[in-house]
C-alpha positions in Angstrom: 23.8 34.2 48.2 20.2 34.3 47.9 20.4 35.8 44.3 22.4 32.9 43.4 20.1 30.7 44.9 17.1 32.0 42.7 19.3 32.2 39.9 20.0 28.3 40.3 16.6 27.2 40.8 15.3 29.3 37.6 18.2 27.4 35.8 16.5 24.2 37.2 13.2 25.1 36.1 14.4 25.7 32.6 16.4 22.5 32.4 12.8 20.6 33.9 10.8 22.4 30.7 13.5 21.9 28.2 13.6 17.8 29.0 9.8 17.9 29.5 9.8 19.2 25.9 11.9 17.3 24.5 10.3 14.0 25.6 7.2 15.3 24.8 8.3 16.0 21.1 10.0 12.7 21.0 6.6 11.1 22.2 4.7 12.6 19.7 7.1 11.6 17.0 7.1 8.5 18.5 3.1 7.7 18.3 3.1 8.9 14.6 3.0 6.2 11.6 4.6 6.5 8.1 2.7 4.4 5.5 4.0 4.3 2.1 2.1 3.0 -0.6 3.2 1.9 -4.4 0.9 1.3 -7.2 -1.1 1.9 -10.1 -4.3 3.5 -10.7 -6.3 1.4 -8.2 -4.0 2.3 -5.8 -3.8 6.6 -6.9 -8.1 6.1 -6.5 -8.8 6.9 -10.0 -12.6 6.3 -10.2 -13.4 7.8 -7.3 -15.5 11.3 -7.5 -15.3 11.4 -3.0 -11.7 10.9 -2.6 -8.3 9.3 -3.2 -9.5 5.5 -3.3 -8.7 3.2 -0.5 -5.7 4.8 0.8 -7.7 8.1 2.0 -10.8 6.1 3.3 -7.7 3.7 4.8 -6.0 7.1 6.0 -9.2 8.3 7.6 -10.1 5.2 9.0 -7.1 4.6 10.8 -6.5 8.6 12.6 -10.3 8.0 13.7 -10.2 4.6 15.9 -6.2 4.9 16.9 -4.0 6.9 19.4 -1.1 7.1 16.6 -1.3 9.5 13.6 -1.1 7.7 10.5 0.6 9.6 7.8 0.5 8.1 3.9 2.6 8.6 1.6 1.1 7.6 -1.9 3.1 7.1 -4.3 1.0 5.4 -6.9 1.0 6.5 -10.4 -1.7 6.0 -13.2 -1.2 3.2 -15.6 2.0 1.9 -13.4 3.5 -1.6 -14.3 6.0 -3.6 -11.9 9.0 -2.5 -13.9 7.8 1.5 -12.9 7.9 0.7 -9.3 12.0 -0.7 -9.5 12.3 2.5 -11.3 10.6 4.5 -8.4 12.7 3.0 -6.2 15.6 3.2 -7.6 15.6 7.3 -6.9 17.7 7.9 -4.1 15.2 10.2 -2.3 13.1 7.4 -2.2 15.0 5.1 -0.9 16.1 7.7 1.7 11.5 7.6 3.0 11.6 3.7 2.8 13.8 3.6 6.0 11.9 6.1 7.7 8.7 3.8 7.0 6.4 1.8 9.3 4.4 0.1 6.8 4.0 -0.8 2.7 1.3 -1.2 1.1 1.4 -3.0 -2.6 -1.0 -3.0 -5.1 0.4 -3.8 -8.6 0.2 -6.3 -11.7 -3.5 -5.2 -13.4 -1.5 -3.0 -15.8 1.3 -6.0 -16.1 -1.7 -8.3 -16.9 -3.5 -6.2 -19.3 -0.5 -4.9 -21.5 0.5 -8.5 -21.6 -2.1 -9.4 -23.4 -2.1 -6.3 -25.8 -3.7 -3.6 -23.7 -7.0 -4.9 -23.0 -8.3 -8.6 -21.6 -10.6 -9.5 -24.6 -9.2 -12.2 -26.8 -6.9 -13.8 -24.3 -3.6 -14.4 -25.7 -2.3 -17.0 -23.2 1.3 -17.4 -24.0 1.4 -13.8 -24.3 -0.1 -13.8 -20.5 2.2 -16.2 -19.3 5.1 -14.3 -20.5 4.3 -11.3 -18.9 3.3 -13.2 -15.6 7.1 -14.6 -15.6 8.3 -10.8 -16.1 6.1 -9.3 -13.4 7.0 -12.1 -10.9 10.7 -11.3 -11.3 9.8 -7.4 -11.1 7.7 -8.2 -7.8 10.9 -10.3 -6.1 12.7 -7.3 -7.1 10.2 -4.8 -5.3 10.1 -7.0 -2.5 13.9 -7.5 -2.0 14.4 -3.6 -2.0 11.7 -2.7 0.3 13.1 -5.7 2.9 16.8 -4.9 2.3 16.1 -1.1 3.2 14.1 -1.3 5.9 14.1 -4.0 8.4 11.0 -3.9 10.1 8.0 -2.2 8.2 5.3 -4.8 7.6 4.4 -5.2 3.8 0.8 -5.7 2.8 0.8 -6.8 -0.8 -2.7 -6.6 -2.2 -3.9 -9.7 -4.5 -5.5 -8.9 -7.9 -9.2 -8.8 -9.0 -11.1 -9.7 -12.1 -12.5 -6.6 -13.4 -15.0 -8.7 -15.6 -16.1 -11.3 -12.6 -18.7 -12.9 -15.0 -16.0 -13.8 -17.6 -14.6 -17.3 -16.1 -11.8 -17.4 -18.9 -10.5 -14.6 -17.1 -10.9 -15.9 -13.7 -8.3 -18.7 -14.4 -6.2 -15.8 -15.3 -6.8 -14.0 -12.4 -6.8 -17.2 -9.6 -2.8 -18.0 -11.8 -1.7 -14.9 -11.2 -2.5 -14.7 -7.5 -1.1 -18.2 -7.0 1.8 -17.5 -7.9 2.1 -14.2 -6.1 1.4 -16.2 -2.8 4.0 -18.6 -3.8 7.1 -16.2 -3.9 6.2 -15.0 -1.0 4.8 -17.9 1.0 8.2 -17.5 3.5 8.7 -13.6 3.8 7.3 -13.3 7.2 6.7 -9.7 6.9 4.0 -9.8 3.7 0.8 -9.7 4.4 -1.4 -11.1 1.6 -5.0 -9.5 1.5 -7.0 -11.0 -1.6 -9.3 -8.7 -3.4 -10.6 -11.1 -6.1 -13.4 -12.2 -3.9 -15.1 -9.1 -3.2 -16.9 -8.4 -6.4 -18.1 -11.9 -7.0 -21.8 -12.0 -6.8 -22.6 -8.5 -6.8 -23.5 -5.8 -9.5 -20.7 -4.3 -11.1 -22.4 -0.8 -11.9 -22.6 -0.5 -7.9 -19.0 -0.9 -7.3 -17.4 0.2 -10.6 -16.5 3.3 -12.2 -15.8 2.0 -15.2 -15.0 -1.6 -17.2 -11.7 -1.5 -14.7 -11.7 1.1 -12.0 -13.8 1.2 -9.3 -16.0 3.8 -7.6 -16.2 5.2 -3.8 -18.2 2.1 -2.3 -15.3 -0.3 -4.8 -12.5 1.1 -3.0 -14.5 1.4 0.9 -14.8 -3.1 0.4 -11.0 -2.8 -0.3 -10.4 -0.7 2.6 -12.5 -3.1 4.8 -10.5 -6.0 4.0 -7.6 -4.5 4.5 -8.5 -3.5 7.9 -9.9 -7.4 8.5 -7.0 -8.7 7.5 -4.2 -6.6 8.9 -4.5 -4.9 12.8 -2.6 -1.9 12.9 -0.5 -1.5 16.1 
């Protein structure tokens, strides 16, 4: 009797540390974030010698001042266009990791932009720019339908574009179009987040924040990461 009596209170015990476990694991799991992030090379961090852009100064940011772990998936790809990201996500593996997501981030339409207009933003060809506006709009409903469709919760921050040449006010009415119309597809999908980028070069020197006549450089990408954080809190 009092061999059976050990016997069932070591079976006890085990069933106490395998629920104690499994809570615990569940906790864990439940306290860790999934951030997914499509774009181009702004987005991939080309430019910058100290890291991978925003996302990794984002990443770091984020597992520093919060109890969660933020995971990122990036899934940006040099010289990108709208049209690549449908393609992206039309794969079925990764449509399998946008349910599993918490959040997007979007940052797409420079490469739209400048292939509109032949591959560069001298000489603007404004019918040529309009066109491709229409076509990346279209791409960007697209994009924004999938992501919502397939996963009903994660918030989507969708990243404005910036003029590269901030100087160069022809291209600033590009720019300021573009944008406006971005905010107007989405002005009632409750779940996008707009952060606007355009601002945060005006006024300063370029060879401080710029790698180059497009990308930008470590202290570029750490004012794209500090708007993002003013503009979104991350729960």
């Amino acid at each position: 009797m009092k061999k059976n009596k050990i016997f069932l209170s070591l079976a006890a015990v085990a069933v106490l540390l395998a629920v104690v476990s499994i809570y615990g694991n569940t906790k864990e799991r439940d306290e860790e974030r999934l951030v997914i992030a499509f774009g181009d090379s702004l987005t991939y961090g080309y430019g910058d010698e100290k890291g991978s852009g925003y996302i990794d100064t984002l990443k770091t940011r984020l597992n520093s001042h919060n109890k969660e772990k933020y995971n990122f998936d990036n899934e940006a790809i040099y010289g990108l266009e709208s049209s690549g990201i449908l393609t992206q996500l039309s794969n079925v593996e990764e449509r399998v990791k946008i349910d599993e997501a918490d959040y997007f981030i979007l940052f797409i339409g420079t490469n739209d932009l400048i292939n509109s207009n032949g591959g560069n933003l001298n000489n603007l060809k404004l019918e040529k720019i309009a066109k491709g506006k229409e076509d990346y709009l279209k791409n960007l409903n697209s994009i924004i339908k999938t992501l919502t469709n397939k996963n009903k919760q994660a918030p989507i921050l969708l990243l404005g574009l910036y003029n590269p040449y901030p100087d160069s006010k022809a291209i600033e009415v590009v720019i300021d179009e573009w944008n406006n119309d971005i905010n107007k597809i989405i002005k009632d999908e409750e779940r996008i987040v707009y952060i606007p980028t355009n601002d945060l070069f005006k006024g300063k020197n370029k060879k401080q924040y710029f790698s180059d006549s497009l990308h930008l450089n470590d202290k570029g990408y750490k004012l794209v990461t500090d708007r993002i954080i003013e503009k979104y809190q991350f729960e």
